[in-house]
MDAnalysis code that builds the backbone (N, CA, C; Angstrom):
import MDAnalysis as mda
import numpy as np

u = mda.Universe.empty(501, n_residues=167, atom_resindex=np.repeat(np.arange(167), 3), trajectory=True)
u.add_TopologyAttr("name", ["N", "CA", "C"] * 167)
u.add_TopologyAttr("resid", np.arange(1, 168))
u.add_TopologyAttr("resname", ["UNK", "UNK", "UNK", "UNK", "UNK", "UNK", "UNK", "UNK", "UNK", "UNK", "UNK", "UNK", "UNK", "UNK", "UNK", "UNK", "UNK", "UNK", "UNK", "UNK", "UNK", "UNK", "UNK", "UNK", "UNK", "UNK", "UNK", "UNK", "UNK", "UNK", "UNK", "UNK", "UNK", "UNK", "UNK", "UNK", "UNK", "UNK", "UNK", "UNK", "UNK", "UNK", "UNK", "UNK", "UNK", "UNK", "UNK", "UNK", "UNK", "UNK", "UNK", "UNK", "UNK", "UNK", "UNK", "UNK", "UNK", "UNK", "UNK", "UNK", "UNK", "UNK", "UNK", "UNK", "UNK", "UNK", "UNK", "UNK", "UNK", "UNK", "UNK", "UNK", "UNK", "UNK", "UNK", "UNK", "UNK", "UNK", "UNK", "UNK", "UNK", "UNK", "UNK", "UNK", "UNK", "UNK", "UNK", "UNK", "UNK", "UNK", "UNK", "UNK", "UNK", "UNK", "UNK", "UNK", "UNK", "UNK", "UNK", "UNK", "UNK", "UNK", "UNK", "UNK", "UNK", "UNK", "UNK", "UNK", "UNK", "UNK", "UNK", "UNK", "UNK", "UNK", "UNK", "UNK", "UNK", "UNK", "UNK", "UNK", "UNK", "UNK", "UNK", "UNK", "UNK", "UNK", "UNK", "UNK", "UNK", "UNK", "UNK", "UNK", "UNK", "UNK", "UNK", "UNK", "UNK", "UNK", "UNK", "UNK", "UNK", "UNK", "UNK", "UNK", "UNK", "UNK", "UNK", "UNK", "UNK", "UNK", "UNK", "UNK", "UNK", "UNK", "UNK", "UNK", "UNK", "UNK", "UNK", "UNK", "UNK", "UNK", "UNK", "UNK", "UNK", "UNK", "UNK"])
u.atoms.positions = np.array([
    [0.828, -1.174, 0.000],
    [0.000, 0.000, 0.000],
    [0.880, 1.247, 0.000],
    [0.476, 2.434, -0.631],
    [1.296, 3.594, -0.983],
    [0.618, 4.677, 0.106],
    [1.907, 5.204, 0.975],
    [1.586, 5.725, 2.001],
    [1.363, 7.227, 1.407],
    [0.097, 7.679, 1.448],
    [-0.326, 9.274, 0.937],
    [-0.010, 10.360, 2.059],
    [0.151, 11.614, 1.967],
    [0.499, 12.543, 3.044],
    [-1.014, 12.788, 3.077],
    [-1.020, 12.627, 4.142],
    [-2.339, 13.288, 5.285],
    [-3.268, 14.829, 4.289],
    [-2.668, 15.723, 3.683],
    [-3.498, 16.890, 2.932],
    [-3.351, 16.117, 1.281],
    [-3.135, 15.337, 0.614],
    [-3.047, 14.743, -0.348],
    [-4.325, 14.001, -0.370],
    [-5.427, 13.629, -0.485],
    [-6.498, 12.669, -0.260],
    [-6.725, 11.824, -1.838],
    [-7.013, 10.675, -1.527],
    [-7.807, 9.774, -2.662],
    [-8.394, 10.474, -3.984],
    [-9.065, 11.418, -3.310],
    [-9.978, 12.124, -4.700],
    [-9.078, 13.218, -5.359],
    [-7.948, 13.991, -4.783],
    [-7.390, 14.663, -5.635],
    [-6.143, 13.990, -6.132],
    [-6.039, 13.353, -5.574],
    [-4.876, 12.411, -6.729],
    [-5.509, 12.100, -7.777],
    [-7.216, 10.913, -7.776],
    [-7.354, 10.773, -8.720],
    [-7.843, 11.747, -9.976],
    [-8.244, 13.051, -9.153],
    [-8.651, 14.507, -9.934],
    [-7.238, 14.720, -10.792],
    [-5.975, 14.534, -9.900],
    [-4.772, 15.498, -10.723],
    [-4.631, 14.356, -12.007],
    [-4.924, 12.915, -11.518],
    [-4.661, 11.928, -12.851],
    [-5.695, 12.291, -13.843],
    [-6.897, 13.086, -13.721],
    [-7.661, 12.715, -14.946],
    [-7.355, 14.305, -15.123],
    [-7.085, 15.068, -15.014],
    [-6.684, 16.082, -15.657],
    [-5.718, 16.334, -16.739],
    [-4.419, 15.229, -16.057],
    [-3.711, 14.611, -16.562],
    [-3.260, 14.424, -18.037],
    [-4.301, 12.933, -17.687],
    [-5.134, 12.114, -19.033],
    [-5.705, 13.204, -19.859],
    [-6.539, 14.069, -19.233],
    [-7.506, 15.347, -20.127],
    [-6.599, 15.896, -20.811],
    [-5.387, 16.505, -20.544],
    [-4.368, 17.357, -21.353],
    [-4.439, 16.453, -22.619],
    [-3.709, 15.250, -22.570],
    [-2.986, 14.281, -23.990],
    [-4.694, 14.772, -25.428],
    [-5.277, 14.617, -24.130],
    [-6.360, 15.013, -25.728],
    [-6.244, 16.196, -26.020],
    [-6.093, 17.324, -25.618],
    [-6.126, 18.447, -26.503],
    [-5.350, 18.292, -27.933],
    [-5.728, 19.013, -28.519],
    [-4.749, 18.903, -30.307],
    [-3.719, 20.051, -30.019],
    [-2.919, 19.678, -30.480],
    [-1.974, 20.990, -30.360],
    [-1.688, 21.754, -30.992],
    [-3.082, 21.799, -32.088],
    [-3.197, 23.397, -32.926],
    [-3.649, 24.363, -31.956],
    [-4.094, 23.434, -30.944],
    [-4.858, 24.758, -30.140],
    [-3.859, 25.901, -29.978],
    [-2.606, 25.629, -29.523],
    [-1.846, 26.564, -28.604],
    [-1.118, 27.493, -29.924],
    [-0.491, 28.473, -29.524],
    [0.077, 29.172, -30.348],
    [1.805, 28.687, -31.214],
    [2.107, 28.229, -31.774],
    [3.317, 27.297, -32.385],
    [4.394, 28.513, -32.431],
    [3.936, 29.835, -32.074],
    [5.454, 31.135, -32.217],
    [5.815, 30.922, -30.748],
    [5.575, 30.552, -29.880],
    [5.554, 30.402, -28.450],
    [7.178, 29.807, -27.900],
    [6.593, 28.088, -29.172],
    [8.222, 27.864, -28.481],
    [9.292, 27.909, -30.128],
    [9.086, 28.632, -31.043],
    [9.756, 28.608, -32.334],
    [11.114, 29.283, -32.130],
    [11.907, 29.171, -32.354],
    [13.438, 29.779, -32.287],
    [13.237, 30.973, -33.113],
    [13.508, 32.217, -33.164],
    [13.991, 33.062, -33.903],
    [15.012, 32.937, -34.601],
    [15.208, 33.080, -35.864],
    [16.661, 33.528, -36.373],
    [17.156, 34.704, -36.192],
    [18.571, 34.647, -36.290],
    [19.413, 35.402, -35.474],
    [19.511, 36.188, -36.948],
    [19.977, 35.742, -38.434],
    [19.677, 36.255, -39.393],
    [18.348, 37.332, -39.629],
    [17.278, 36.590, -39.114],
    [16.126, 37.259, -39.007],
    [16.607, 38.663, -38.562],
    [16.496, 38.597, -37.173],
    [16.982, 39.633, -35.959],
    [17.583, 40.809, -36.775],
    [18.978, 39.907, -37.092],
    [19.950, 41.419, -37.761],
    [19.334, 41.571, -38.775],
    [18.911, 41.587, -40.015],
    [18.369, 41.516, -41.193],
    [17.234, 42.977, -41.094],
    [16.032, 42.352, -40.124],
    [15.464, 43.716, -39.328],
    [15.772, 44.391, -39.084],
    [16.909, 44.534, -37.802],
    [17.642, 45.601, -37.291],
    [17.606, 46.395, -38.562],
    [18.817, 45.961, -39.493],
    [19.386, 46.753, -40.749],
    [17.880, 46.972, -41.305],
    [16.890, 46.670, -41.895],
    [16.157, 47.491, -42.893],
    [15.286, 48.472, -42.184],
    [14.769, 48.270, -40.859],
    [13.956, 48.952, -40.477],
    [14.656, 50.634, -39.722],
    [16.134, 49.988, -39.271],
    [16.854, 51.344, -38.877],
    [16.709, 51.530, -37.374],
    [16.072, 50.544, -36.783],
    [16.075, 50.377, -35.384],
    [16.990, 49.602, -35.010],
    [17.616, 50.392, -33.756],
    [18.566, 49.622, -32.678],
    [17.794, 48.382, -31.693],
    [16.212, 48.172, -31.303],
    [15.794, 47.906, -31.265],
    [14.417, 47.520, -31.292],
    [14.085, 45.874, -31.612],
    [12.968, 45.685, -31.791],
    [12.132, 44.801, -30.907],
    [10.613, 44.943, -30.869],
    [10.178, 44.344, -30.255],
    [10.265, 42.528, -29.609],
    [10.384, 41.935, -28.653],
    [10.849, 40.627, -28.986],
    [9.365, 39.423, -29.176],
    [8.038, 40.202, -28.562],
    [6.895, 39.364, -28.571],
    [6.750, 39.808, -29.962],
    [6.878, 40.418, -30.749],
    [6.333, 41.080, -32.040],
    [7.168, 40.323, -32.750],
    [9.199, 39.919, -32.683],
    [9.824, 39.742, -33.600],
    [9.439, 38.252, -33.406],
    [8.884, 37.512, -32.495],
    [8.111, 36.283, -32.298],
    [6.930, 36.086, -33.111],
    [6.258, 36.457, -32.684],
    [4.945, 36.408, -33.741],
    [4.672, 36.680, -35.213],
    [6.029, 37.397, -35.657],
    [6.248, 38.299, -36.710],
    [7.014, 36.644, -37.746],
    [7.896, 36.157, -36.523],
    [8.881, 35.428, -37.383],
    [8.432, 34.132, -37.481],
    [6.764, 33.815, -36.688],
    [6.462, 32.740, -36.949],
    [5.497, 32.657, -38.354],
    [4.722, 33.773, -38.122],
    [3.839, 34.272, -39.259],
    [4.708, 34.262, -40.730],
    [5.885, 34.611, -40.974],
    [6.621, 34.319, -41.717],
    [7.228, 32.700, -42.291],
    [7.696, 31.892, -41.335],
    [7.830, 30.676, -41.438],
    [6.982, 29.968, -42.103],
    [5.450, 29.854, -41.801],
    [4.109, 29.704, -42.192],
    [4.027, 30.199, -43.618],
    [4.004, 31.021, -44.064],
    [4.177, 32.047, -44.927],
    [5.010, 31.189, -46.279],
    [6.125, 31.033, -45.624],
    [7.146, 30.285, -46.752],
    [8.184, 29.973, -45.791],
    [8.308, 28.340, -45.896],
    [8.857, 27.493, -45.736],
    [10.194, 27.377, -45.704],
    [10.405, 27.964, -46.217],
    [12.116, 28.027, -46.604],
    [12.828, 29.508, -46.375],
    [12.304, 30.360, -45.378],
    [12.034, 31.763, -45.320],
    [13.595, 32.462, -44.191],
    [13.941, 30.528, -43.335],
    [15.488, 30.902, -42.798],
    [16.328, 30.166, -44.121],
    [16.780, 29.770, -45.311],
    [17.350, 30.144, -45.480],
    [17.036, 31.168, -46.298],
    [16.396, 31.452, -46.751],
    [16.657, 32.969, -48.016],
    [16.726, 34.084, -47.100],
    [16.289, 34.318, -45.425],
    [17.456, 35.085, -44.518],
    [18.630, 34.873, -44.500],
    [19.432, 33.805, -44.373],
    [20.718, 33.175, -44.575],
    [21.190, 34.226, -45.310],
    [20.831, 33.570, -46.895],
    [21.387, 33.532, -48.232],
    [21.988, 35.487, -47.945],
    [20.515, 36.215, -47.477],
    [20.367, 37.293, -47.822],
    [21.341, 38.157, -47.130],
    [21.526, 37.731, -45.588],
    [22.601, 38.305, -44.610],
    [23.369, 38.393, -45.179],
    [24.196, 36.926, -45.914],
    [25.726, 36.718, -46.541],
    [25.915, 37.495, -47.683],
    [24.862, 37.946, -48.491],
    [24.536, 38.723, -49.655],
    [25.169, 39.971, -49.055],
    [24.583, 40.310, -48.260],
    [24.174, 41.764, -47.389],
    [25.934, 41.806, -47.104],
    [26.462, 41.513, -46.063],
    [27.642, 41.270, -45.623],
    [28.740, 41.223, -46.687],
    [28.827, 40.326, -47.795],
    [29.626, 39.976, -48.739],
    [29.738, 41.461, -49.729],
    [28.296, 42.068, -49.748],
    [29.023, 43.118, -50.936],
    [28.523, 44.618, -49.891],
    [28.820, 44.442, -48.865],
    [28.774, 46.005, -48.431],
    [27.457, 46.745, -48.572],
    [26.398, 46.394, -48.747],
    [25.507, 47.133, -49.364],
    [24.828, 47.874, -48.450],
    [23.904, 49.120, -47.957],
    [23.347, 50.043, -47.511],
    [21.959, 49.942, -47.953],
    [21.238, 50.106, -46.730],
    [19.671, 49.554, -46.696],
    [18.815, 50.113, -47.682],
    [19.170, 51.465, -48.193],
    [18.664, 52.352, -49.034],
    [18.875, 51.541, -50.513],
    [20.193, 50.986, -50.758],
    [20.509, 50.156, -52.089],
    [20.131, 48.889, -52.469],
    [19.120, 48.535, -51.680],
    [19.839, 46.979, -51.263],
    [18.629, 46.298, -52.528],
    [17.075, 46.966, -52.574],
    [16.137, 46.733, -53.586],
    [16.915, 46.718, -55.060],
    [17.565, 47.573, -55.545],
    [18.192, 48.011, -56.014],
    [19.716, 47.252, -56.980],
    [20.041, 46.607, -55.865],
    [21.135, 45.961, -56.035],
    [20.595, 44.093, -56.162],
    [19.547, 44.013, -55.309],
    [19.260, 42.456, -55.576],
    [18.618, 42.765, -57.028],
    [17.604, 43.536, -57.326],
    [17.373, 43.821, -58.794],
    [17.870, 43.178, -60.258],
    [18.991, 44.074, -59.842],
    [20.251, 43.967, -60.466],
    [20.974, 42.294, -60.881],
    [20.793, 41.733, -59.709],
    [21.962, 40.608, -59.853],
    [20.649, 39.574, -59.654],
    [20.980, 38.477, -60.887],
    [20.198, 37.359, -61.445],
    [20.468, 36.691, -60.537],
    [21.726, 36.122, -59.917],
    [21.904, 35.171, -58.848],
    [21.343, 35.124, -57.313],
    [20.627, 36.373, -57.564],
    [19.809, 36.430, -56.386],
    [17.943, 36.624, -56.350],
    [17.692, 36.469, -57.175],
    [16.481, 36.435, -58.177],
    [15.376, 36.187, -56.898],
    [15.576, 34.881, -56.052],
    [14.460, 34.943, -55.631],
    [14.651, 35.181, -54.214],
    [15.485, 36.496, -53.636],
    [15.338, 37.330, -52.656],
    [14.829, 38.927, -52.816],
    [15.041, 38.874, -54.384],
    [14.462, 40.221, -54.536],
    [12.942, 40.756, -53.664],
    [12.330, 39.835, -53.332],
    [10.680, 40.178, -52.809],
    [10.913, 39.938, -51.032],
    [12.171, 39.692, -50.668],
    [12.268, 39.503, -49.453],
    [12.164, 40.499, -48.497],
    [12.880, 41.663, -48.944],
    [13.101, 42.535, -47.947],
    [12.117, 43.595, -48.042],
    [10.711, 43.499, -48.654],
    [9.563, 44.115, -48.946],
    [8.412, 43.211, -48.116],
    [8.394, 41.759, -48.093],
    [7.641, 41.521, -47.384],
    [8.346, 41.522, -45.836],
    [9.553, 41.544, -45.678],
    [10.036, 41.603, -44.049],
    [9.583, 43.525, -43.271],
    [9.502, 44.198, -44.731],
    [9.209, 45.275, -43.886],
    [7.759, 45.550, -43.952],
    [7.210, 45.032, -44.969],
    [5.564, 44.935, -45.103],
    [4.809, 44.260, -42.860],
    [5.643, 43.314, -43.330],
    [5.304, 42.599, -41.730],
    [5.551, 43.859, -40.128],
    [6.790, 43.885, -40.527],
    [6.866, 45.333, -39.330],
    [6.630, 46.454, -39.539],
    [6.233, 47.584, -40.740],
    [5.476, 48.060, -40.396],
    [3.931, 48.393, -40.741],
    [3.260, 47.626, -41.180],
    [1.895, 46.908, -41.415],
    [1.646, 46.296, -40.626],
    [2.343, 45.121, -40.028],
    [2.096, 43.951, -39.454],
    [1.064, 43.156, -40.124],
    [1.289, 42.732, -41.638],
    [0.661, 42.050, -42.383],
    [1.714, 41.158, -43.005],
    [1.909, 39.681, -42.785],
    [2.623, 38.767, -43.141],
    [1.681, 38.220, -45.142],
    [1.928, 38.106, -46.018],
    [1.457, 37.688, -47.230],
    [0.145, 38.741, -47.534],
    [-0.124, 37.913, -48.853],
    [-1.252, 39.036, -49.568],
    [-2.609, 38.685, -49.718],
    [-3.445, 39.248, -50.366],
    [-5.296, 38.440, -50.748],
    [-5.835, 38.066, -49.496],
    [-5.852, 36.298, -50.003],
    [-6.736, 35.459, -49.133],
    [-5.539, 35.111, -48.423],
    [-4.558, 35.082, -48.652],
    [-3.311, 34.588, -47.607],
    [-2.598, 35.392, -46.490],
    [-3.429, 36.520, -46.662],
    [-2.523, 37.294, -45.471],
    [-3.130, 36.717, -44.353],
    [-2.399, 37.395, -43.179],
    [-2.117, 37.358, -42.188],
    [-2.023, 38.307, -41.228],
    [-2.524, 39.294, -40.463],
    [-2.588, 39.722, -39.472],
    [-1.505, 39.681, -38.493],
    [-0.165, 40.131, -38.040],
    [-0.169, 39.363, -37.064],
    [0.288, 40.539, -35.721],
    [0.373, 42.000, -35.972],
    [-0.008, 42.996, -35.095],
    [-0.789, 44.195, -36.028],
    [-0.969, 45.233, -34.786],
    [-1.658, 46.419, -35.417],
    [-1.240, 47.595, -35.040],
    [-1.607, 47.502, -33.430],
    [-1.266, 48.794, -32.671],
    [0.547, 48.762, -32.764],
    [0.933, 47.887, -32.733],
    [2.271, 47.342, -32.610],
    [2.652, 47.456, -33.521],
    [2.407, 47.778, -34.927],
    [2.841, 47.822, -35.975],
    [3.554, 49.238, -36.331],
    [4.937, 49.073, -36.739],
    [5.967, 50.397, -36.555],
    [5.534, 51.397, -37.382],
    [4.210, 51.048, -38.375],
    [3.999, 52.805, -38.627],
    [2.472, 53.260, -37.656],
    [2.338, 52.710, -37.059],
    [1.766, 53.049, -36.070],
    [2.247, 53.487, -34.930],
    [3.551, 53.099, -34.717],
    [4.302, 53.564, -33.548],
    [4.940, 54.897, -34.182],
    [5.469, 55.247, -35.706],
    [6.058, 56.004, -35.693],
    [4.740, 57.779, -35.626],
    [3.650, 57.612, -35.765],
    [2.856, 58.153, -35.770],
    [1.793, 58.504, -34.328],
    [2.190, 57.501, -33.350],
    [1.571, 57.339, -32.288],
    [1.742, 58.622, -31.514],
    [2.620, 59.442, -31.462],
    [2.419, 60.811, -31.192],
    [1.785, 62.025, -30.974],
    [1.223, 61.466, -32.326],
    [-0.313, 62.391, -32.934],
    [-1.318, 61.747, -33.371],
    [-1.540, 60.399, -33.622],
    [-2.635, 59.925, -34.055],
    [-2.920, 58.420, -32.783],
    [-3.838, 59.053, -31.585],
    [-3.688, 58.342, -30.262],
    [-5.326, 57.858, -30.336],
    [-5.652, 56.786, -30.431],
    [-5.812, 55.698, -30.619],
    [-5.540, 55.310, -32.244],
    [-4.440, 54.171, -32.771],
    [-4.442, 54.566, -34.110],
    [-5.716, 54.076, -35.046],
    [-6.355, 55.272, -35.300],
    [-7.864, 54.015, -35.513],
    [-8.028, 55.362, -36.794],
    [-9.420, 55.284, -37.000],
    [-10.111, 55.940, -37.818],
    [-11.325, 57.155, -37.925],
    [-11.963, 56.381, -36.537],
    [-13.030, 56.778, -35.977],
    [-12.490, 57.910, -34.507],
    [-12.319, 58.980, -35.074],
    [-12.470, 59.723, -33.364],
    [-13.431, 60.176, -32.787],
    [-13.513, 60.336, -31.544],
    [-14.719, 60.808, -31.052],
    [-15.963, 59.934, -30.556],
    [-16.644, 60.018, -29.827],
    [-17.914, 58.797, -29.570],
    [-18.384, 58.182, -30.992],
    [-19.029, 57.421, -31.136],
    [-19.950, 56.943, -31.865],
    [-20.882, 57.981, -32.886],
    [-20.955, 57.776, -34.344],
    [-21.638, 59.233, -34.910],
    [-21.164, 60.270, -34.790],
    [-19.974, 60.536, -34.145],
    [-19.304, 61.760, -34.220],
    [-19.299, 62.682, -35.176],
    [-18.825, 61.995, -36.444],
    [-18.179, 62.121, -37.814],
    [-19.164, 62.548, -38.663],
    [-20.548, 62.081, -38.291],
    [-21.876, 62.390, -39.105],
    [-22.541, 64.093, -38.850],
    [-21.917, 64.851, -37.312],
    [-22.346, 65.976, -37.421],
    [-21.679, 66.612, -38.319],
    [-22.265, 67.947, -39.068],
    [-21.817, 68.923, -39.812],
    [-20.857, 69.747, -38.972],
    [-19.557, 70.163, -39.638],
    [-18.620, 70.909, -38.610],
    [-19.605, 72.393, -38.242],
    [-18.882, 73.230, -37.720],
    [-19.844, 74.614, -37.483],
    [-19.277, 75.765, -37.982],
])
């Protein structure tokens, strides 16, 4: 016989076992998959450099870099490819559209560094029926504007505001 501690009783042991058991069934689409996803470190700097920030958000560059993954599959390496690109010929964030353009051997990063900044400051990962959402308020042209345009919305004022005639 298995000696139980005295505040431990019969019924919550067998409560903590079927709770237990209850977890294994959940599906594990439920939970969010950016939660435990690694960031790339390519990612990281890649951002840094186009957006011009010293720093960036880290729940955003999470959610941002999972929404991406999803997105396209193969999305760490053509960060890879693109860093070593970046690094190898010196290039400046202002040139860089410009210069992948240019060079055939890099053909299919040219659309990269348009949807990486589409994502931060939109916070819209893909296009149509495939986008993605994946901030708003958080989204850096909302922050760069947040100054003067406080709630960033559309609608100011109560409800019907917009419908009176000015005076």
């Amino acid at each position: 016989m298995i000696d139980i501690p005295s505040r431990l009783t019969r019924r919550r042991l067998l409560q903590g076992m079927g709770v237990l058991a209850a977890t294994t069934l959940i599906p594990t689409g439920v939970f969010p998959t950016y939660a435990s996803s690694a960031i790339s470190n390519d990612f990281i700097t890649i951002s840094i450099f186009l957006t011009g920030r010293d720093k960036l958000s880290a729940d955003y560059s999470t959610a941002l870099y999972s929404a991406l993954t999803k997105y396209d599959s193969i999305i760490s390496t053509k960060l890879s490819h693109l860093r070593a690109y970046i690094d190898e010929h010196s290039i400046k964030a202002a040139d860089l559209k410009n210069r992948l353009s240019a060079d055939p051997a890099v053909a299919d990063l040219v659309g990269l560094p348009g949807l990486l900044l589409t994502g931060w400051y939109l916070g819209i990962v893909g296009s149509g029926d495939n986008a993605v959402c994946v901030a708003y308020v958080d989204a850096l042209a909302n922050k760069e504007v947040a100054d003067v345009l406080r709630p960033p919305s559309y609608a100011y004022g109560a409800y019907g505001s917009w419908a009176k005639k000015p005076v």
